[in-house]
C-alpha positions as CSV (number, residue, x, y, z in Angstrom):
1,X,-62.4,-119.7,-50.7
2,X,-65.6,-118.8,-52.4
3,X,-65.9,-118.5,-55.9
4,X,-68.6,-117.9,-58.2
5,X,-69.7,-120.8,-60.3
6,X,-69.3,-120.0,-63.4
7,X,-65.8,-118.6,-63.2
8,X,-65.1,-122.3,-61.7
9,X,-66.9,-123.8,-64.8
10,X,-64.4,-122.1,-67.1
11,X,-61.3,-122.8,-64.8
12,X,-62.4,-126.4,-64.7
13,X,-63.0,-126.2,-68.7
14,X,-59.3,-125.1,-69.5
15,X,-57.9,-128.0,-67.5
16,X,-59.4,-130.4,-69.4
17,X,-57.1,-132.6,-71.5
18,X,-59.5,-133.1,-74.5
19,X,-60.8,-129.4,-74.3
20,X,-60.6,-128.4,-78.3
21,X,-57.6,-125.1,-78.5
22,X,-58.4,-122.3,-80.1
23,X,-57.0,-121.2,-82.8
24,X,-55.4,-118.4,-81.7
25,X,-54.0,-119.9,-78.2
26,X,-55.2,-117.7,-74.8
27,X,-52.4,-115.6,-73.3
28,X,-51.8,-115.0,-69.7
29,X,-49.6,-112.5,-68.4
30,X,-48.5,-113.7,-64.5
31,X,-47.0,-110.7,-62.6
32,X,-45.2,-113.0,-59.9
33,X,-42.6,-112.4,-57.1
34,X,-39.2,-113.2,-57.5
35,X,-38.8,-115.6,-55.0
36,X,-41.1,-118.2,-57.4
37,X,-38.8,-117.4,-60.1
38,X,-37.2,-121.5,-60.2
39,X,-40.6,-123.0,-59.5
40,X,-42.5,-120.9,-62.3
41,X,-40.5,-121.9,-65.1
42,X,-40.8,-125.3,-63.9
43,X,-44.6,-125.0,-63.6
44,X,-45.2,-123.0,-66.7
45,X,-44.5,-125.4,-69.5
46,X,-47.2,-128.2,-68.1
47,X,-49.6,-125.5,-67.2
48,X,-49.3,-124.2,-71.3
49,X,-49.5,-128.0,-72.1
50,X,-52.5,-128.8,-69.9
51,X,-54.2,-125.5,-71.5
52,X,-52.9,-124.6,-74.7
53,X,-52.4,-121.5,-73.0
54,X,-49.1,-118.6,-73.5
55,X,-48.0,-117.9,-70.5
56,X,-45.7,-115.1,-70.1
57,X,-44.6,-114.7,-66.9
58,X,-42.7,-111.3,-64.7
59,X,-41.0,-111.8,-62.0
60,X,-40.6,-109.0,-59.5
61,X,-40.9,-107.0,-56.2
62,X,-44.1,-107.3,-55.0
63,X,-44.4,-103.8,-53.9
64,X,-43.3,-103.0,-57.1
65,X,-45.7,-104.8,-59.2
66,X,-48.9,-103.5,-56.6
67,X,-48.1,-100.3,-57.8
68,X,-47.8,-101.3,-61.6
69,X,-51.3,-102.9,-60.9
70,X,-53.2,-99.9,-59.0
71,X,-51.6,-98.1,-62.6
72,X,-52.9,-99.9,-65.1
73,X,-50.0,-103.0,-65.3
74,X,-51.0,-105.4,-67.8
75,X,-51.3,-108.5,-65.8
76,X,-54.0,-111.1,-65.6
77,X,-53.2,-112.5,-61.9
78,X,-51.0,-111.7,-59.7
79,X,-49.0,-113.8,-57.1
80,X,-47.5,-111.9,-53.9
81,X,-44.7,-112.7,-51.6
82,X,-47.1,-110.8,-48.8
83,X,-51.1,-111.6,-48.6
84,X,-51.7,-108.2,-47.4
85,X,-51.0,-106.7,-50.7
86,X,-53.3,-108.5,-52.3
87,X,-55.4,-107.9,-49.6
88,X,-55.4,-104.0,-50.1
89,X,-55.4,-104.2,-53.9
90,X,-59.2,-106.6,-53.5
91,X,-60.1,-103.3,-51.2
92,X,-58.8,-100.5,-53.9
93,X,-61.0,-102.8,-56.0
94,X,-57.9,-103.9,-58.5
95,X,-58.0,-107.6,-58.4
96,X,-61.3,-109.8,-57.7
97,X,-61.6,-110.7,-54.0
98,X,-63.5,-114.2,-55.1
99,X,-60.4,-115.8,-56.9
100,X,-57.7,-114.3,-53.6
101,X,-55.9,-118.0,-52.7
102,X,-53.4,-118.7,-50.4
103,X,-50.9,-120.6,-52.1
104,X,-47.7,-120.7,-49.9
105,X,-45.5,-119.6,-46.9
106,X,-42.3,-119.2,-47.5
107,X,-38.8,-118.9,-45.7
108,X,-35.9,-117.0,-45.5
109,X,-32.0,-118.6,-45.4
110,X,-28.7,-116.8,-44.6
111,X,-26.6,-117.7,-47.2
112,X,-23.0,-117.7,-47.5
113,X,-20.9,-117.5,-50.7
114,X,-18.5,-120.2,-51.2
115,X,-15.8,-118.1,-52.8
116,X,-15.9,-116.4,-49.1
117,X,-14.8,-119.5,-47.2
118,X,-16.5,-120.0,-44.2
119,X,-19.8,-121.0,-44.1
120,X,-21.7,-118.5,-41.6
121,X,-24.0,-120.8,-39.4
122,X,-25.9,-118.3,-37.8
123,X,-26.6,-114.2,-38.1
124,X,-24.5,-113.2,-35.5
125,X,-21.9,-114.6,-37.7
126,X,-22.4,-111.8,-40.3
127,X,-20.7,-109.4,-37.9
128,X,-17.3,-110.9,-38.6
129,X,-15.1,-108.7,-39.8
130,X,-14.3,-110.7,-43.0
131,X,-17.8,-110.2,-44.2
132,X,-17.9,-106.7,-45.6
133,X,-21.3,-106.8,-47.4
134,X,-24.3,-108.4,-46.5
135,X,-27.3,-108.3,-48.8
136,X,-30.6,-108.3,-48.6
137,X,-34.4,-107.7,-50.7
138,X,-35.4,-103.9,-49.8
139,X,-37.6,-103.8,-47.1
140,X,-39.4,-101.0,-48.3
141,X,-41.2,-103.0,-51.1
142,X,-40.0,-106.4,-50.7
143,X,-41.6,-108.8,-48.4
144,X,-39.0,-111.2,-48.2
145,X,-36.3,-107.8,-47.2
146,X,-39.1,-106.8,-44.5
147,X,-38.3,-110.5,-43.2
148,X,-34.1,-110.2,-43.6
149,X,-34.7,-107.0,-41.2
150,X,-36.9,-108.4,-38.8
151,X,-34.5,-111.5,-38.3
152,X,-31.7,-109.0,-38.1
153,X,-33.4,-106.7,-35.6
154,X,-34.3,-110.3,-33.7
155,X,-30.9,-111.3,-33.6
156,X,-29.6,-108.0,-32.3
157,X,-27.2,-107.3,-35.0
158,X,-29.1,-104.4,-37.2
159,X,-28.1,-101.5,-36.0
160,X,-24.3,-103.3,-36.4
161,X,-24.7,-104.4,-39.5
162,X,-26.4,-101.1,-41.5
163,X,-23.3,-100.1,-42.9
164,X,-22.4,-103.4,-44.9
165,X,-26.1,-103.6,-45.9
166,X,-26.0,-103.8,-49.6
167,X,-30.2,-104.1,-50.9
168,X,-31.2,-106.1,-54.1
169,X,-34.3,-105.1,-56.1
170,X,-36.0,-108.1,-55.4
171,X,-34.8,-111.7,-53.7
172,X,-33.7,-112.5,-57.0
173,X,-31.6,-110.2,-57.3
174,X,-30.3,-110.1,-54.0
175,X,-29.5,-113.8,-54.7
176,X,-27.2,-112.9,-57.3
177,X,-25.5,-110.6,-56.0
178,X,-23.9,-113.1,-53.1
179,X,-23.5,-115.7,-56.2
180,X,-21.7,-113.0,-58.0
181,X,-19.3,-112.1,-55.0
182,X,-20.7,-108.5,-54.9
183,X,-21.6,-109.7,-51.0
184,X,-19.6,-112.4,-48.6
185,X,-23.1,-113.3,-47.7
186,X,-27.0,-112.1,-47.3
187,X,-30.5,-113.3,-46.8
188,X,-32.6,-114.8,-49.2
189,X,-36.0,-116.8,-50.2
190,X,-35.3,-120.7,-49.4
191,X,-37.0,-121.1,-53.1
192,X,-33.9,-119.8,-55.2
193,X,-31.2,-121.0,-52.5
194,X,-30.5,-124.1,-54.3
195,X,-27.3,-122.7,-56.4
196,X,-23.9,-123.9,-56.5
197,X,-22.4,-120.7,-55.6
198,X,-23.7,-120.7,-52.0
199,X,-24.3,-122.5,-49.0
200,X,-27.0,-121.7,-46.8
201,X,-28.7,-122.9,-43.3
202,X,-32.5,-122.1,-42.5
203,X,-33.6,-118.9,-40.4
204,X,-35.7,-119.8,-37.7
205,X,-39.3,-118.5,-38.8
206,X,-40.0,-117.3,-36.0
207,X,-37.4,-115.0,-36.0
208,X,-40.2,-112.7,-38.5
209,X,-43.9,-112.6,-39.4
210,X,-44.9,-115.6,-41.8
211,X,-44.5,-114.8,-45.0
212,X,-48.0,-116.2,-46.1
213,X,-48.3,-115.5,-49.9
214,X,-51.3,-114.9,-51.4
215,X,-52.8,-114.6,-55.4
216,X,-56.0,-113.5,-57.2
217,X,-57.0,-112.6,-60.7
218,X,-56.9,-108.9,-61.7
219,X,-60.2,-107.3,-62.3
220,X,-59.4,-105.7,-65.2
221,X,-57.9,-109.2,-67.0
222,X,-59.9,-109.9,-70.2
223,X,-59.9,-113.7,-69.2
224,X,-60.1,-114.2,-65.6
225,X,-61.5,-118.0,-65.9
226,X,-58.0,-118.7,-67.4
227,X,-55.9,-116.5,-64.2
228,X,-58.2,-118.7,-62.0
229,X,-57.2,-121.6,-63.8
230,X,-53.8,-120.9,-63.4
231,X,-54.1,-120.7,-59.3
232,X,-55.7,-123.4,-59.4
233,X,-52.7,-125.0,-60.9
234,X,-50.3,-123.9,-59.1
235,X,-52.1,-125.7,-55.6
236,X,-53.5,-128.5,-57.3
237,X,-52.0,-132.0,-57.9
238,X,-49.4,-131.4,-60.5
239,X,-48.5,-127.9,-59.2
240,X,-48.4,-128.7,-55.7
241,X,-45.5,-130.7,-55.7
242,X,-43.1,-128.5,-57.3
243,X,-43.9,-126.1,-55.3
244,X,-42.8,-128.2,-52.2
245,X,-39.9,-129.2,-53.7
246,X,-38.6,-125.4,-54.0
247,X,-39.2,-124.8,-50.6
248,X,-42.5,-123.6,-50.2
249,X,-45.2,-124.7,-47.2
250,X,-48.4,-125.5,-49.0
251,X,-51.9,-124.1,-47.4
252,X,-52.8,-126.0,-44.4
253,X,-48.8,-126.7,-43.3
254,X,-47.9,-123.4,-42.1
């Protein structure tokens, strides 16, 4: 990645332990998809700490928040569950192409709520007869949804499975609604599996495109050095490790 050298001078600046805060701390507004909802609020707090920085993080679809963006949405950076919208977003000219990172891959898991009973072991399972909603993100802004389909459709059990297709918002909130009961089961992000209500087993990945995930400062921020910083973060030593431990592939393992 190339960036220019004195937006890495500031980045490297914020990071530094003894660097003096201001008296009125920075703020930076993360527009973030859902599916780094557990890991964020991990990362956060040291990231504030490291900084003296407010963060104030929004978690969401990510074809939701490209729209807020292209409108005016009052983010400073902006971390997608699909690198191509960042990737058209650098071309409209809404976020600066020299700060887009790759910061993760991520996977998809069927999951399978333990009030149900059974726990489903593979997709074709989800045609049983006991399982009368299965949800899933909405493909048609959410890139982890986009996946659920294309393992679906790879499987052979879409077209079967329509009717019972109940779609969240976001993975978030398609997570909840198998932890709530609302569904027997569903697909969501490996990053916010990790409940007690459910069980899950992987999806093989190359049942759907990778979900490479991709961030980069919005041009519009009025403090980009600190949005870099934050990126930065998120891949560097400290950051990197959480990240694993939630599930995601860092760049350079995919």
């Amino acid at each position: 990645m190339r960036i220019v050298p004195l937006v890495l001078a500031f980045a490297w600046l914020a990071l530094q332990p003894g660097a003096a805060p201001a008296a009125d701390p920075p703020s930076l507004t993360v527009f973030a998809a859902a599916d780094l909802t557990f890991a964020f609020r991990e990362l956060a707090p040291r990231f504030e700490k490291a900084t003296a920085a407010r963060v104030t993080l929004v978690f969401g679809s990510t074809g939701n928040f490209a729209h807020q963006i292209r409108q005016g949405g009052p983010a400073d950076v902006f971390f997608a569950a699909d690198q191509s919208f960042i990737d058209a977003l650098i071309v409209d000219g809404a976020l600066l192409r020299e700060t887009r990172t790759l910061y993760a891959q991520g996977r998809i898991v069927l999951a399978t709520a333990r009030a149900f009973g059974p726990k489903l072991i593979d997709l074709r399972g989800l045609l049983d007869a006991r399982v009368r909603h299965v949800a899933i993100a909405n493909p048609l802004h959410a890139p982890y949804g986009r996946a659920a389909e294309q393992a679906l459709r790879a499987a052979g059990v879409w077209d079967a499975l329509r009717p019972k297709l109940v779609f969240g918002e976001n993975i978030r909130h398609t997570l909840q609604i198998v932890q709530t009961g609302a569904a027997e089961a569903g697909i969501v992000a490996l990053s916010v599996a990790d409940v007690p209500e459910i069980d899950w087993v992987r999806i093989d990945a190359s049942a759907h495109a990778p979900l490479d995930q991709a961030a980069a400062v919005v041009r519009r921020s009025p403090r980009p050095e600190l949005g870099l910083a934050f990126i930065q973060f998120v891949n560097g030593a400290e950051g990197r490790p959480i990240m694993k431990r939630f599930g995601f592939m860092p760049p350079g393992e995919f």
